[in-house]
C-alpha positions, 0 to 999 in steps of 0.5 A: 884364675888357677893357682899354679901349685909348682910355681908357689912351692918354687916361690916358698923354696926361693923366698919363703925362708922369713926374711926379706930377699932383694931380687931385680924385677925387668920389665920393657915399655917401648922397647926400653928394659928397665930394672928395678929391686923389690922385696920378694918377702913371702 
């Protein structure tokens, strides 16, 4: 697969800053969204 270099220096801009940061992650099945929290620590 081919590393995006613009998406991993947008990734290290947001959430590389050493320390934990909760985003929400959507994701849909059957046509039902659901959410969710994750730790985006890079």
């Amino acid at each position: 697969m081919h590393w995006n270099e613009q998406a991993e220096r947008i990734m290290t801009e947001r959430f590389g800053n050493g320390k934990d940061n909760i985003i929400p992650l959507a994701t849909v099945k059957s046509g039902i969204p659901y959410v969710r929290y994750v730790n985006a620590y890079i």
